[in-house]
C-alpha positions in Angstrom: 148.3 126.8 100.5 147.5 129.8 103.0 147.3 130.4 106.2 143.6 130.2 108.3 142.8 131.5 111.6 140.6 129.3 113.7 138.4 130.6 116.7 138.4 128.1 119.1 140.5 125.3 119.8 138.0 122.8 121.5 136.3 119.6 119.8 135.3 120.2 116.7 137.7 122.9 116.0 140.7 120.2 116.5 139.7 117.1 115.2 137.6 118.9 112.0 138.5 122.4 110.7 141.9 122.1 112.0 142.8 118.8 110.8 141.2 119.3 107.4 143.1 122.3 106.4 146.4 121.0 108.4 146.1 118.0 105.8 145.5 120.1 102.6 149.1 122.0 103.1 147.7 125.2 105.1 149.3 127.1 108.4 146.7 126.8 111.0 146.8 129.4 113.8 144.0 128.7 117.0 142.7 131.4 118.7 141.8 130.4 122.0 140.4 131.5 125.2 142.4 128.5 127.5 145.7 129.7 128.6 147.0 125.8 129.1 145.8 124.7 125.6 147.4 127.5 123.9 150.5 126.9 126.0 150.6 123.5 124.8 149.7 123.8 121.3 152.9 125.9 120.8 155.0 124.3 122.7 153.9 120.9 120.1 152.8 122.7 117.6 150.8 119.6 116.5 147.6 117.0 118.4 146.9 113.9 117.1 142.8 112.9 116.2 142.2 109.5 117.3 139.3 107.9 114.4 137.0 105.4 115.9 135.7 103.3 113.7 133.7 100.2 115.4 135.2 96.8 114.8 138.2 98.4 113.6 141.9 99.8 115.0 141.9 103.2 115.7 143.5 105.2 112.9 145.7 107.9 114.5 145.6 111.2 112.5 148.8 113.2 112.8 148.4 117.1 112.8 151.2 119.3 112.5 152.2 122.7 111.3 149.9 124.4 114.1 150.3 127.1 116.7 148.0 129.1 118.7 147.1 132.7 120.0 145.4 133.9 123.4 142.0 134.5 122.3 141.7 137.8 125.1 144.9 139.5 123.3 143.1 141.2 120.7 145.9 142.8 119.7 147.8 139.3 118.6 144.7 138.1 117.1 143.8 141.0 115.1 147.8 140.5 113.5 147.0 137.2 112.9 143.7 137.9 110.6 146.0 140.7 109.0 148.2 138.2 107.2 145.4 135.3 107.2 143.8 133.9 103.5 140.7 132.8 105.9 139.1 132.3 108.9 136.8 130.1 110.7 134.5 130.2 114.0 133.8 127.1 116.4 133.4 128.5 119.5 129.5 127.7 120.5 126.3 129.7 120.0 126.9 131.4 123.4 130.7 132.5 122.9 129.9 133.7 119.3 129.7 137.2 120.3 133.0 137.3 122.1 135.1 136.8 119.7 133.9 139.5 117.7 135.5 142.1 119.0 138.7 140.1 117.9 137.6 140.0 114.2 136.7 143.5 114.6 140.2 144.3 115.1 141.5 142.2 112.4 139.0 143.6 109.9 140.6 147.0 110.7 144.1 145.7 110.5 143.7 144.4 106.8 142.6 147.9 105.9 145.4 149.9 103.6 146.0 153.4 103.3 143.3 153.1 101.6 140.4 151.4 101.6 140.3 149.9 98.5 143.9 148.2 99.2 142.2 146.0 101.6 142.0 142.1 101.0 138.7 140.5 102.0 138.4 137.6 104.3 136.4 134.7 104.4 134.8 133.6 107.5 133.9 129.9 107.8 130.7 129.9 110.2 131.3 126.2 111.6 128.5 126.5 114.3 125.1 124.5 113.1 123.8 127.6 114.5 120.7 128.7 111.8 121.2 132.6 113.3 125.2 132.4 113.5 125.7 134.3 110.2 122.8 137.0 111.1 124.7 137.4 114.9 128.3 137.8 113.0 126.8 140.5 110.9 125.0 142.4 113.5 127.3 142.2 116.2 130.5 143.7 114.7 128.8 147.1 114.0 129.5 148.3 117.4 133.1 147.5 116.9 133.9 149.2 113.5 133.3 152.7 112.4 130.7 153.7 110.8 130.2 153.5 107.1 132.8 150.3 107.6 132.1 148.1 104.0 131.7 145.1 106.0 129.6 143.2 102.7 132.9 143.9 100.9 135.3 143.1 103.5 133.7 139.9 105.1 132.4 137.0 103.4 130.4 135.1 105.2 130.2 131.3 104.9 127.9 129.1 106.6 128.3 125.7 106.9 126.5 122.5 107.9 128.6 120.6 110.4 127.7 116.6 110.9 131.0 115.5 112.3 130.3 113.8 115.6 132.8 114.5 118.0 132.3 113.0 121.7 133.1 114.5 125.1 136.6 113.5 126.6 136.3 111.4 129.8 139.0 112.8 132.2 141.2 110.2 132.0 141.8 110.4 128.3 142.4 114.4 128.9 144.4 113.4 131.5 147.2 111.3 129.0 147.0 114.0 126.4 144.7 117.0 126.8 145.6 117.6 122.9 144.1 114.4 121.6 141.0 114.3 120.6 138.1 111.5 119.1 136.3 111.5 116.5 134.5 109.4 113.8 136.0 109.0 110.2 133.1 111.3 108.5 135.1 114.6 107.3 132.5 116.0 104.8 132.5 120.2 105.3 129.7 121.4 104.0 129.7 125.2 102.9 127.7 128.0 101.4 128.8 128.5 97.8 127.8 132.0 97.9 129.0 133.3 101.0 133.2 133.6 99.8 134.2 137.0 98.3 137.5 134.7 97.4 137.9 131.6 96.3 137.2 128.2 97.5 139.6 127.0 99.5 141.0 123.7 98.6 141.1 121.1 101.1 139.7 117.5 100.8 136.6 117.6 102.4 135.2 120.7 101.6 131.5 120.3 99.6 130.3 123.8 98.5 126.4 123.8 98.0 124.5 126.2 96.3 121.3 126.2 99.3 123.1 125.8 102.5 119.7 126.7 104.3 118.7 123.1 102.9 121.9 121.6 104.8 121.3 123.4 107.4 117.9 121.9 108.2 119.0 118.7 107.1 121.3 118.4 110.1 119.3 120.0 112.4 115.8 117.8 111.5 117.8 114.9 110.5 120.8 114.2 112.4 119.8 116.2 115.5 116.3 115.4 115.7 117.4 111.8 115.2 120.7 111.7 118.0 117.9 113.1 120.1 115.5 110.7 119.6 117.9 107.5 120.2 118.8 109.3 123.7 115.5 110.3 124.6 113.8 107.4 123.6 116.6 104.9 124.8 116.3 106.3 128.2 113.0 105.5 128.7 113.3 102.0 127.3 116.1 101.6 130.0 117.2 104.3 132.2 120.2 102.3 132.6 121.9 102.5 129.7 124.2 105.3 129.4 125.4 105.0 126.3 124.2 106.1 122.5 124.7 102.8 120.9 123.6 100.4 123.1 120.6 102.6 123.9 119.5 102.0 119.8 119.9 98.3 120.3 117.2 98.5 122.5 113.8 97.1 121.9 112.2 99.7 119.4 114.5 102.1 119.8 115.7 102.1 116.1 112.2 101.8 114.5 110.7 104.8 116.5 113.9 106.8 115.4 113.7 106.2 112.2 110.0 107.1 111.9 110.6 110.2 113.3 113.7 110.9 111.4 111.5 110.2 108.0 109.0 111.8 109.0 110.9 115.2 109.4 112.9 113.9 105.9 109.5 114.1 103.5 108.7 117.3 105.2 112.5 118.3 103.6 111.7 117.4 100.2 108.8 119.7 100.3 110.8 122.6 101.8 113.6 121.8 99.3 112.7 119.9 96.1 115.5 121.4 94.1 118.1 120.5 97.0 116.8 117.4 98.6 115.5 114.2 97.4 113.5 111.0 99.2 116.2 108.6 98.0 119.1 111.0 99.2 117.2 111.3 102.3 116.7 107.7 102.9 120.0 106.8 102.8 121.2 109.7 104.6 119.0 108.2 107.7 120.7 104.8 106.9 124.2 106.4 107.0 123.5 108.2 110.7 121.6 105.4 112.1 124.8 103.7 111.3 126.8 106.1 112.6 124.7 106.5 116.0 125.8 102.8 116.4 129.1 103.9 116.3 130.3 102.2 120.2 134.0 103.2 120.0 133.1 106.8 119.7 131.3 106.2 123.6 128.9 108.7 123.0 126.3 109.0 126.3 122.8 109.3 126.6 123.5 112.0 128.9 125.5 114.0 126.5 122.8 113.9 123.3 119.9 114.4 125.2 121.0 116.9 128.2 119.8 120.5 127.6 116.2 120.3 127.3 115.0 124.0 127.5 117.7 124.7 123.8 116.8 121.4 122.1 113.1 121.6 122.9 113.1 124.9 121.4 110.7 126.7 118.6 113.6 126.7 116.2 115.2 123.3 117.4 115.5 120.3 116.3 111.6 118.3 117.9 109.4 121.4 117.8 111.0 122.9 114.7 110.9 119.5 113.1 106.9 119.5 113.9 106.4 122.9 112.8 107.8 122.0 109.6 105.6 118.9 109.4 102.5 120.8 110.0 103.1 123.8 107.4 103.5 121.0 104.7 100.2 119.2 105.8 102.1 115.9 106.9 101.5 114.0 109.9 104.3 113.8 112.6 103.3 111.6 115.0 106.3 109.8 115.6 108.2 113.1 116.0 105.2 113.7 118.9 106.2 110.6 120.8 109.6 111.9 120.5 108.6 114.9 122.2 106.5 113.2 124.7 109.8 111.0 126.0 111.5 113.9 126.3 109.7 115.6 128.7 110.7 112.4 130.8 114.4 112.1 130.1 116.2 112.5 133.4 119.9 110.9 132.7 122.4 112.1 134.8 126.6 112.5 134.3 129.1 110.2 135.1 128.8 111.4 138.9 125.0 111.0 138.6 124.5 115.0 138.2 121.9 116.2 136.3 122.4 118.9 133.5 121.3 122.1 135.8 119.0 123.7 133.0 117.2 120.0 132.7 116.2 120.6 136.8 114.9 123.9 136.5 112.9 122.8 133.0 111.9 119.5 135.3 110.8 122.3 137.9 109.0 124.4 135.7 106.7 121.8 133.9 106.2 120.4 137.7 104.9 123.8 138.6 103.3 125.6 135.0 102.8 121.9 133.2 101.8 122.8 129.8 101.7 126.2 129.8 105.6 126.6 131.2 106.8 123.9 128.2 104.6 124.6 125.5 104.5 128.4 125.8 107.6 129.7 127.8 110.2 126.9 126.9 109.2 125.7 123.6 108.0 129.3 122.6 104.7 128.2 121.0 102.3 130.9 120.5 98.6 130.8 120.5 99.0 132.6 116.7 95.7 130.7 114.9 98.0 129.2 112.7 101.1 126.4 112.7 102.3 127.1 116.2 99.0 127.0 117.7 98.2 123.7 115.5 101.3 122.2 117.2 100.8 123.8 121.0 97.0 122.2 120.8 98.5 118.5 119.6 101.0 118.4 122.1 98.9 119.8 124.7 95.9 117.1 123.5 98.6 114.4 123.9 100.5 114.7 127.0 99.1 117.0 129.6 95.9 116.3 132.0 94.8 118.1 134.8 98.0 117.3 137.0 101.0 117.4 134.2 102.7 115.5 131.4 100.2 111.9 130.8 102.7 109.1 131.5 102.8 106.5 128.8 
């Protein structure tokens, strides 16, 4: 089929991008910033995926036909994207930029004599990052030379990834540090627009003609809704640790759900050519499902740790709001959602806390509404939707001393 070049050997990158193209006939090269993994993914040159389905055998998934690169050898990986049909990213909001200097390189080392002789390549975004494709774009200029015909050269695909892949306890790494879980969902989402070549062929791949639409969808559905079963699970019992018991718990479900609709109809206003309220509907069904998953061992901790990102202006609970409240709709249930968090406190397997969650615990101790509302959660006081939103919250949960308690 071709040959794709895949920044970033971790979770997703293994168990999704890599498997689907492995299975559809392509070469699949990993460019990687671990020395061991890349070791060990030539020396095999193949992993096995582990499904988990609940109630069911595990289905063992058989990869093969891989190898990998060091992702700091620039050189290597920039001879890789010379000869590669495509590429994809999976690295992480925060390594994003460093690997650009790689795909700098390899932009430079498809050029021909001549410009014109150069082959475009397609870069699939797999990040569920809304600003990945703008932070691509911008953040290569300082490694090509000027008057570079990057909108010619790189196409740009962004994608909406809802593959949910779990974090390995040690002592699964520890029997195979290739092996990696993951549930049986394999649906690849990608922009229609953004390939200056073809579509790729591989099972899996669902080319939409409005990936902002998707994009959202995951991030106000699925996101908002993970969130909400660990947030909201924790404070029905602080002693479950894990994501499918905690939406077995008394009301758990219900209150997700509410939210998780209530974010939906503010989708179908956003989007009525893209979304619909049946599609919707049974798209909550689907990841309620899903969330129940109990094989997959998906933790409280791991959904709902990182407060000061996910309780962000663009994230999944405030940006859910906003959206509510620019389309005139009412969101409490997504404001209870908001109001648990600010008391989710689950700790690690070794009963750490998640060190950005204690110095967002110590900010809203010390600045109370005006440290969340204004500095983490970026609400301004604008006269409009944000301020709407910062005077609700602020209305709801805060008195004189702090967040109410319920």
């Amino acid at each position: 089929m071709g040959k794709i070049v895949v920044f970033g050997a971790g979770n997703i990158g293994r168990s999704f991008v890599g498997q689907l193209f492995s299975a559809a006939g392509w070469e699949v090269v990993f460019s990687d910033v671990d020395a061991g993994l890349v070791a060990e993914l030539n020396r095999r040159r193949g992993y096995q995926v582990v499904i988990k389905r609940e109630g069911l055998a595990d289905e063992l998934l058989e990869v093969s036909e891989v190898r990998a690169v060091d992702g700091r050898d620039l050189a290597a990986v920039a001879r890789e994207l010379a000869e590669a049909d495509l590429a994809a990213v999976s690295v992480g909001k925060s390594a994003l930029p460093k690997v650009l200097p790689a795909l700098a390189r390899g932009l430079l080392a498809r050029e021909g004599v001549e410009a014109g002789e150069a082959r475009p390549l397609d870069l699939v975004i797999a990040e569920n990052d809304r600003e990945a494709k703008d932070t691509v774009r911008s953040g290569l200029a300082p490694f090509l030379p000027a008057g570079f015909p990057l909108d010619r050269r790189l196409g740009l695909v962004e994608t909406s990834i809802g593959k949910m892949v779990p974090i390995m306890r040690k002592e699964d790494l520890a029997v195979d540090r290739l092996r990696v879980f993951a549930e049986a969902y394999d649906e690849l989402i990608v922009d229609a627009s953004g390939f200056l070549g073809p579509l790729p062929e591989a099972r899996g791949i669902h080319p939409v003609a409005n990936i902002r639409a998707y994009v959202d969808r995951k991030l106000f559905v699925h996101n908002l809704g993970h969130a909400a079963v660990a947030y909201l699970g924790f404070e029905a019992d602080p002693s479950e640790s894990l994501i499918s018991k905690a939406l077995r718990l008394a009301g758990v479900e219900d209150a997700a759900r509410r939210a998780m609709s209530e974010a939906a109809a503010a989708l179908v206003l956003e989007y009525p050519m893209d979304l619909s309220a049946s599609a919707l509907d049974a798209h909550i069904d689907d990841l309620l499902r899903r969330f129940g998953n109990g094989v997959l061992g998906d933790t409280v901790y791991r959904v709902g740790r990182d407060l000061p990102r996910k309780l962000g202006k663009a994230d999944r609970v405030i940006g859910a709001a906003l959206l509510c409240e620019r389309h005139g709709l009412r969101w409490d249930a997504i404001a209870e959602l908001f109001g648990a968090a600010l008391r989710f406190d689950a700790r690690d397997e070794s009963g750490a806390a998640f060190p950005p969650d204690t110095a967002f615990r110590g900010g809203m101790a010390a600045g109370g509404s005006e440290y969340v509302l204004g500095e983490a959660c970026g609400l301004g006081i604008d006269g409009g939707t944000e301020e709407r939103v910062r005077r609700n919250l602020n209305a709801r949960f805060w008195r004189d001393s702090g967040p109410a308690r319920p």
